[in-house]
C-alpha positions as CSV (number, residue, x, y, z in Angstrom):
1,X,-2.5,-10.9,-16.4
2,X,0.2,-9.4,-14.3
3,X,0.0,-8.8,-10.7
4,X,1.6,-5.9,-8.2
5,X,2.9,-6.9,-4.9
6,X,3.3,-3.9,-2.5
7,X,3.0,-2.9,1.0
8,X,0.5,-0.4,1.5
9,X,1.4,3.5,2.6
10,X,0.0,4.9,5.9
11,X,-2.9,6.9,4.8
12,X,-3.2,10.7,5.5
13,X,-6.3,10.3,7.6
14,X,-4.8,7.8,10.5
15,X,-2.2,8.8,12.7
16,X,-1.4,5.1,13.5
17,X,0.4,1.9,10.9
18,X,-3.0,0.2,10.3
19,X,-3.1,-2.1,7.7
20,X,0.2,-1.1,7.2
21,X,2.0,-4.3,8.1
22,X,0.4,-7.1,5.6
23,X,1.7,-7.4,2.0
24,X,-1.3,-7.0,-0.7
25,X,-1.8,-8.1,-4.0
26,X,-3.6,-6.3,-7.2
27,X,-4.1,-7.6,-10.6
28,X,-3.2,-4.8,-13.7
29,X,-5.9,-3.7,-15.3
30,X,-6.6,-5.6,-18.2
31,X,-9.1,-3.6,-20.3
32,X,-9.4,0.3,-19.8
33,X,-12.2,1.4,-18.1
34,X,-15.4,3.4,-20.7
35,X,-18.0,6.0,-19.1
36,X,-21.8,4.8,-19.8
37,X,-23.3,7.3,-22.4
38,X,-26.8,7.0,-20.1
39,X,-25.5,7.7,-16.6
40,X,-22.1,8.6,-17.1
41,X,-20.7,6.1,-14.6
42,X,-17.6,4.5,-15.4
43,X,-17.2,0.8,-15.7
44,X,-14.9,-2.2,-16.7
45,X,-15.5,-5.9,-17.8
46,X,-12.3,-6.9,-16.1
47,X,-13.5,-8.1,-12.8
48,X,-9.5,-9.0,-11.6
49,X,-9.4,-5.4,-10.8
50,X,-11.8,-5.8,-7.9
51,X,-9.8,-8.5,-6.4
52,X,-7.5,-7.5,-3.7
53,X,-6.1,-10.5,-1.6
54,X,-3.9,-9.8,1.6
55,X,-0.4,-12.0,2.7
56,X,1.7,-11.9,6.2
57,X,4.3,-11.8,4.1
58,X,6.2,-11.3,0.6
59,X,7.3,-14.6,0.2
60,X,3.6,-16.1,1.0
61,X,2.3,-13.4,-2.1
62,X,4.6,-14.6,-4.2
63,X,4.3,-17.9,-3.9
64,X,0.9,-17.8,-4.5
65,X,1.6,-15.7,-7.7
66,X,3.8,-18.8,-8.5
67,X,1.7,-21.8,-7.8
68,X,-1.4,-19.9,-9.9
69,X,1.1,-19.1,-12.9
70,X,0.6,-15.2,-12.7
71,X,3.2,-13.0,-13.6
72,X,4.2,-10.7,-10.6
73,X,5.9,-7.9,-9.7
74,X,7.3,-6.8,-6.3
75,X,7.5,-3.5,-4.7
76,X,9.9,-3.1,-1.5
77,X,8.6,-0.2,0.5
78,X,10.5,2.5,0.8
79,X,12.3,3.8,4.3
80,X,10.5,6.6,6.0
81,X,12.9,10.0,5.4
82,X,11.7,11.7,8.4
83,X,13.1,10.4,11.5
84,X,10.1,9.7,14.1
85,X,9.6,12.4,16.8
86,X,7.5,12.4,19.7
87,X,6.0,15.3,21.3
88,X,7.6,14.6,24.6
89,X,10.9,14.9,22.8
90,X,10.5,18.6,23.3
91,X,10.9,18.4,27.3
92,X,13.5,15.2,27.3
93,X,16.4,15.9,29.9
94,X,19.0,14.8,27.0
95,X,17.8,17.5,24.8
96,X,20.9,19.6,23.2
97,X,18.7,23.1,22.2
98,X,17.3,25.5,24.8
99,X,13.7,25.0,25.0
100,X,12.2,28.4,24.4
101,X,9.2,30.4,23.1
């Protein structure tokens, strides 16, 4: 039973850093998942796969994973490439470029 410890990318339907901030914790899978022959739904017996569980912090997740004896591994978040620009950047009065159409 080995758990990931990640931050959580910015989906692509939200312009704003919700539930962006918090450090989250998911259990591997332990068994692979099979598609019922009946319905063809696909299912799993491992029920740690459902559990997600939500820290302030890194240290606070892996503590836990600590004190519960589960084996853990961490994933830093990587820096954002882009640099952040705002629309009103366009019309600053420090702007090098000439502003035209």
């Amino acid at each position: 039973m080995t758990a990931r410890i990640y931050k959580p990318a910015k989906t692509a339907m939200q312009s704003g850093r919700a539930k962006t901030k918090e450090w989250v914790l998911d259990f591997e899978p332990e068994e692979p998942r099979t598609v019922e022959p009946l319905m063809g739904w696909t299912s799993s017996g491992d029920m740690r796969q459902q559990v997600r569980l939500q820290f302030d912090t890194k240290e606070e997740a892996i503590a836990y994973c600590e004190r519960h004896g589960i084996a853990h591994q961490v994933f830093e978040p990587e820096p954002s490439a882009r640099p952040r620009i705002a629309y009103a950047d366009n019309f600053s009065y420090k702007r090098r470029d000439a502003w035209t159409h």
